[in-house]
N, C-alpha and C positions, 0 to 999 in steps of 0.2 A: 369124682366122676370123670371121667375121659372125653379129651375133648370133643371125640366125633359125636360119641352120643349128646354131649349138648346142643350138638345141631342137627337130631334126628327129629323131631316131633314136628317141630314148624314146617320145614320142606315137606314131612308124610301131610302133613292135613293143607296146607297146598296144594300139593298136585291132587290130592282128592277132592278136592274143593274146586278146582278147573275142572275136573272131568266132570263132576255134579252139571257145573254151571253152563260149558259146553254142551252138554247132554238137553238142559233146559234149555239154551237158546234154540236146538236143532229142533224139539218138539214146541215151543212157542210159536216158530219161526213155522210150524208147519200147520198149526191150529190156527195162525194168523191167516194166512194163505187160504186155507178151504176150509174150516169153517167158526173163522171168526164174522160182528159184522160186516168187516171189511170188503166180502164176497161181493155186498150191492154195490161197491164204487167199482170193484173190480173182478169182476165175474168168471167159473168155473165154467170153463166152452170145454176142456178136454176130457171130463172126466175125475176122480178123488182116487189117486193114488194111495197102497196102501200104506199105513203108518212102518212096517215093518221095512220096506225098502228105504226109508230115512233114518232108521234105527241105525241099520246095518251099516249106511253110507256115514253114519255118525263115527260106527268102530276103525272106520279111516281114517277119519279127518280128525279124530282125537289125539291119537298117538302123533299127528304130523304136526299139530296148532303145539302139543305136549312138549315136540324135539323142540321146536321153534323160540318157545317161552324157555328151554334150556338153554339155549343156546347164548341167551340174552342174560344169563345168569337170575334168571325168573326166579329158581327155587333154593336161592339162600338164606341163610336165617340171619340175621340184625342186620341186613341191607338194605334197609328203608326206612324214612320216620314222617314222609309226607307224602300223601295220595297222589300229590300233581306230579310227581314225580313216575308212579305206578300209570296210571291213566295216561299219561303220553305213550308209555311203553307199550302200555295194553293195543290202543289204536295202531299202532304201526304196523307189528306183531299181527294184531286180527286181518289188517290190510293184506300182508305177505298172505296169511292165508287163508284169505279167499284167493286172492290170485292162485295158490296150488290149490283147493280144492274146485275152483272152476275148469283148470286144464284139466284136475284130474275127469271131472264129470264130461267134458267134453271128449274125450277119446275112451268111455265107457260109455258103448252100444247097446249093453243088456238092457241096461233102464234109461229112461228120460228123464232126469231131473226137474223138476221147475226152477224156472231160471229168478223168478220174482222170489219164491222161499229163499235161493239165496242171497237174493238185494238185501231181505229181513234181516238172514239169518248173520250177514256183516255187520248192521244195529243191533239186533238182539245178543250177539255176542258179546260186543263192547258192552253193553246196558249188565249183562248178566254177571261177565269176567268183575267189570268195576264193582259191581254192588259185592262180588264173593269175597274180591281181594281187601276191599275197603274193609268187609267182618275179621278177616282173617287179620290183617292190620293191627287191627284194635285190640284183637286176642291175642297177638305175639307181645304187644306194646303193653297188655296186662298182666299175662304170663313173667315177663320179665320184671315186670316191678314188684309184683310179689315176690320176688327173688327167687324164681326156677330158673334153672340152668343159666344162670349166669357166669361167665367168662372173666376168671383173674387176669387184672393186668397190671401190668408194670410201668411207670414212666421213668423215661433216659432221657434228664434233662432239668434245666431251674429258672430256664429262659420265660420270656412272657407268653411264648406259644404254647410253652411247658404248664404254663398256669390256667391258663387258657383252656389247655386241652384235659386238663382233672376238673375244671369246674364244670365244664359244657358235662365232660361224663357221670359227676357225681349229683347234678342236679335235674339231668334226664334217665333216672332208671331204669324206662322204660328204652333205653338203648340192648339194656342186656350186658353190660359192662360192671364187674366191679374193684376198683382199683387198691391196689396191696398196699402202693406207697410209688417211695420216685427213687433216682438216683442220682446223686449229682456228679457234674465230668470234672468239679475242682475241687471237690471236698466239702465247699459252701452250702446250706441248709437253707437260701434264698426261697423257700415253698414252705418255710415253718407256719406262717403266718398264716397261709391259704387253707390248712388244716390236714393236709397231706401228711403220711407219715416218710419221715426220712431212713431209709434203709439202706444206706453205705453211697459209697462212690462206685464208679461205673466198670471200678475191674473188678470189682463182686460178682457180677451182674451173672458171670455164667455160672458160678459159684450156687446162688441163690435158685437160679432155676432149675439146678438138677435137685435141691433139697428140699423144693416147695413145685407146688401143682400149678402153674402159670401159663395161661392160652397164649396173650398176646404181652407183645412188649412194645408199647409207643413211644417211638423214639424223636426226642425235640431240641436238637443240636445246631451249634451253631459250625457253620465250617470251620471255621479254627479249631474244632472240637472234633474236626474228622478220624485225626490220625487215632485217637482213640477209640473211635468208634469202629472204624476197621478190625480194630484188634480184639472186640470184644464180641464183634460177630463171628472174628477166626475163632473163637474158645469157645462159640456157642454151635459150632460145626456137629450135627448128629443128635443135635435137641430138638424135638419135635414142639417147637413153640415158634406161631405168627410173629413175624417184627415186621413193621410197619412203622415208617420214617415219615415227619412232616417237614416235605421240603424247605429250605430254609432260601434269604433272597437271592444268593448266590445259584443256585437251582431253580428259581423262579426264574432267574435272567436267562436261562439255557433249556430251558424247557420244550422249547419249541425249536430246535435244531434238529436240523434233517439234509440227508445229502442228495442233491441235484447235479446231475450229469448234464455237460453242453457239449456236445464233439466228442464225447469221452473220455471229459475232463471231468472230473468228480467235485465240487461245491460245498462249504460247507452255509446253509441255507442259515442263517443265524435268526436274522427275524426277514419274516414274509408281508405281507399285503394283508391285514385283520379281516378285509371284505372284497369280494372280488365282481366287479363290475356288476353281476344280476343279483348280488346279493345285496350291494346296496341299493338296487332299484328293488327287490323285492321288501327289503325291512323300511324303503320310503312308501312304500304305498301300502304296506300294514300299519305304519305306523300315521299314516294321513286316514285310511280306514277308522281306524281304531279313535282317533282326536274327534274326527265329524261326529262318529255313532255317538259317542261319551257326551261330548256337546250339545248335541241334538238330545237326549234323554235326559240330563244335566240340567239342561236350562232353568227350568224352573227353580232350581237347588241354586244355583249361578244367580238368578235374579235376588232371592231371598236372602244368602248372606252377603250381597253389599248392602242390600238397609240394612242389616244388622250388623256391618262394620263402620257405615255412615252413621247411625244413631248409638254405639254405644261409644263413640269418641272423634273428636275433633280431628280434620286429617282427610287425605285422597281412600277414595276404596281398594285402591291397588297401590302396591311395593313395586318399584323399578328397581333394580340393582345390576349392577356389571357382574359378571359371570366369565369363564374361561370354558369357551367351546373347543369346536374339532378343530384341530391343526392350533391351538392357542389362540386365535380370534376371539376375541373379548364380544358380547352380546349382551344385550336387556333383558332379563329374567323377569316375568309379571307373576305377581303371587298376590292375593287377596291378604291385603296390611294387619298385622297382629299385632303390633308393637307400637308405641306413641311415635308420634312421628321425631322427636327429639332423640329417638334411642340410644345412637352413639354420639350423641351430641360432647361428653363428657369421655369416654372411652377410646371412642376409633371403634375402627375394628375387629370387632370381637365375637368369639360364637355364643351363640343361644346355651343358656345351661339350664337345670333342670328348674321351675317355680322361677325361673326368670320373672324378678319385678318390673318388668318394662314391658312385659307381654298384657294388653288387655282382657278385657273377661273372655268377650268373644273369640279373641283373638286362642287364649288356651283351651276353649274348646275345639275351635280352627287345627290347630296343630295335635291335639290327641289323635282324631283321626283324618289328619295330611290333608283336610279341606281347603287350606289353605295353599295347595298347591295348584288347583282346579285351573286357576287363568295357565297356569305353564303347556295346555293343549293348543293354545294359541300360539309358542313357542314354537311346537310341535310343526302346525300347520306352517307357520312362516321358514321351516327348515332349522332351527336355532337346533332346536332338540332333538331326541327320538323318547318314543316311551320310555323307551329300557336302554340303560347304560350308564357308564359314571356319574355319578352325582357332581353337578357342576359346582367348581368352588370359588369363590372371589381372587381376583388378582393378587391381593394381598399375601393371603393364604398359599397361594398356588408356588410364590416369591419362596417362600418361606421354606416351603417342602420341595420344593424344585431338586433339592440335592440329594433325597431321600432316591433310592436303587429303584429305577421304572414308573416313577413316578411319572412323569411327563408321559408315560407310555397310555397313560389314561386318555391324553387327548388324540388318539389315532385313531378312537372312533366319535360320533357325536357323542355328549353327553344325555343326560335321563332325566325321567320325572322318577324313578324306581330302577334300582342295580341291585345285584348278586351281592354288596356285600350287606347292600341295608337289606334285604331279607334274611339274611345271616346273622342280623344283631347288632351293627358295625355302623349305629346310629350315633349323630350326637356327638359328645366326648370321644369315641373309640379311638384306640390307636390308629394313625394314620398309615403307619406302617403295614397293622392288620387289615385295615379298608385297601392301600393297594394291590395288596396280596390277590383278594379278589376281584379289583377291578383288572387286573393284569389278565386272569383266568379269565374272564367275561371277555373281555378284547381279545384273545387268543384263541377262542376255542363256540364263537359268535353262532348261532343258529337259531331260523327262529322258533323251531321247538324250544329252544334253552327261554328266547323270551316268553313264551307262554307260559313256561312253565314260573319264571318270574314274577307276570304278572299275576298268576293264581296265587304264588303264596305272597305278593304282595296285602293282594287283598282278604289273605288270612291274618296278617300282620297287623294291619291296618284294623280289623275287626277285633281282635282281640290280643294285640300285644302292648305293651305297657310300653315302651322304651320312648315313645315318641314324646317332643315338647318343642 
């Protein structure tokens, strides 16, 4: 099958699926208005326009909400595997336009719009958009796993990112991805074990995909591994196949380079300021926001499990420990105590692994789902923390990997009670290497859309993911 047509079906029943559901918000939004109950809280003085003048003002405003969600690459097909992701988009998107459908009703004389149908019709959109796209979702995310139209691909690479990135694909099929095999850049078969099949080294590579039907090629190189790399894209000149590269740390360190003129003098910007003065006062008083409300709903949850970390063992209710905050300032982390209080008694310093015998009973329900992180809102409030950003590590630790490429970069912003890469998976055990990766990406690229969007799939995580202990 060719590759366009595997990504014909999903974008057609998308954009049909918006227009549906904009159609719906535009007559919701106008039955709300005149004659839902709502008329006795707020009453019809001018008259009931007729339904056909909102029809019609609908065949505007579709096509324009339609460019809009293109423009934001709305209608590709495997571009998405989580709602919070969609639904931020949706909001923004529905925001721009109303803004153009309000100018546009303002400088159209013919008709009078109601101006309250459009207050609705801003809600009823997002409520309608979300509810079509979340269906649509779930049937691209089906469709795929029953293996339609899925997309051959290739990996260029034997690295751990190389391993990494066949396992995340081969164990969510509902990506839409199905993987041929890898290639390796030294001959080495280092992915035998993962279950990958080994299909030659990397100067095959143009070789193989004029002979075989292959969409995309993911390519997982280490820079010393460039100069072959260049060459294998030179030979792959006039193949109509995706390659998509995952940066490696030397690209991660350069990522954010950009040029700045002073007098006419040209800069190369290497690294900038992660947050800029209103930013940091805007993500402190979301994130002071955000600590109260939790605390205040909380409470009673908050009271409950310290008698039940007081009564199922000997020991304070709370865990102090040193932590490495913003600018490397060392701070008291409070977490509700899981663990005997002798725990590294015998050890030192050591992380939590998985059925850790030093964790009590309470204490491993505590940690299944991150209850035991609950006191760290009090961090929050005292300035230590913010909700969302690096997971603060102990000094020890911090010693340890100091030499690891941008590490230390983690502390240029506060750290987290929840980060981008523990939503990612990058719990626990994970490579540290791989945990920077994203916390680099999270400190470079800061907003707080991005937190929001964090904190929802935390607490999808949290609900129903296993990794935690």
């Amino acid at each position: 099958m060719l590759q366009h047509r595997k990504d014909f079906l999903i974008p057609l029943v998308t954009v049909i699926s918006d227009v549906i559901a904009i159609e719906a918000a535009f007559l919701f939004s106008y039955w709300l208005r005149f004659y839902s109950p709502l008329t006795s809280t707020i009453p019809v003085t001018l008259g009931f326009p007729p339904l056909e003048a909102y029809v019609i003002g609908s065949l505007v405003v579709i096509p324009t909400w339609l460019f809009l969600f293109n423009s934001r690459n709305m209608y590709a097909s495997r571009r998405i595997t989580y709602f919070s992701d969609e639904f931020f988009a949706i909001v923004r998107l529905v925001f721009v336009g109303m803004l153009i459908v309000m100018a546009g009703a303002f400088f159209y004389r013919a008709f009078s719009y109601s101006r309250v149908v459009f207050a609705m019709l801003g809600f009823s959109a997002v409520f309608f958009i979300s509810i079509e796209r979340f269906i649509v979702m779930k049937f691209e995310q089906r469709w795929y796993a029953r293996g339609h139209d899925l997309k051959e691909v290739i990996i260029v690479g034997t690295n751990a990112t190389a391993r990494r990135v066949y396992e995340n694909i081969s164990s969510h099929p509902f990506l839409g991805y199905h993987v041929v095999g890898y290639f390796s850049a030294n001959g080495a078969h280092e992915m035998n074990d993962s279950g990958a099949k080994h299909l030659g080294s990397i100067d095959v590579v143009p070789v193989y995909i004029k002979e075989h039907t292959i969409d995309v090629v993911l390519i997982a190189l280490s820079y010393k591994e460039h100069p072959q790399l260049y060459e294998m894209v030179r030979e792959c000149e006039g193949l109509n196949t995706e390659m998509m590269m995952v940066p490696d740390m030397l690209e991660m360190m350069t990522s954010r380079v950009r040029i700045k003129e002073l007098e006419g003098i040209p800069f190369i910007n290497i690294k900038g300021v992660p947050l800029s003065t209103w930013n940091i006062i805007l993500k402190r008083s979301f994130d002071a926001f955000v600590a109260v409300l939790v605390l205040i709903l909380a409470s009673p949850l908050f009271l409950l499990i310290a008698v039940l970390v007081k009564l199922d063992s000997k020991g304070p209710v709370f865990f102090l420990q040193e932590r490495v905050g913003l600018d490397g300032v060392p701070f008291q982390v409070m977490k509700f105590r899981t663990m005997r209080t002798d725990a590294e008694k015998d050890t030192g310093p050591v992380w939590t692994t998985k059925s850790d015998p030093r964790t009590t009973n309470t204490g491993k329900f505590l940690r299944r789902f991150s209850l035991d992180e609950i006191p760290q809102l009090l961090n929050v409030l005292r300035g230590d923390m913010s909700i969302v950003g690096p997971r603060p590590e102990r000094p020890h630790f911090v010693e340890q990997f100091k030499e690891i490429p941008k590490y230390l970069d983690r502390h240029r912003v506060k750290t987290g009670m929840t980060g981008w890469a523990q939503v990612n998976g990058l719990r626990g055990n994970a490579p540290i290497e791989e945990r920077t990766k994203y916390d680099v990406y999270y400190v470079e690229n800061w907003s707080l859309i991005f937190d929001l969007k964090i904190i929802l799939k935390t607490i999808r995580a949290v609900l129903f993911g296993e990794d935690a202990y």
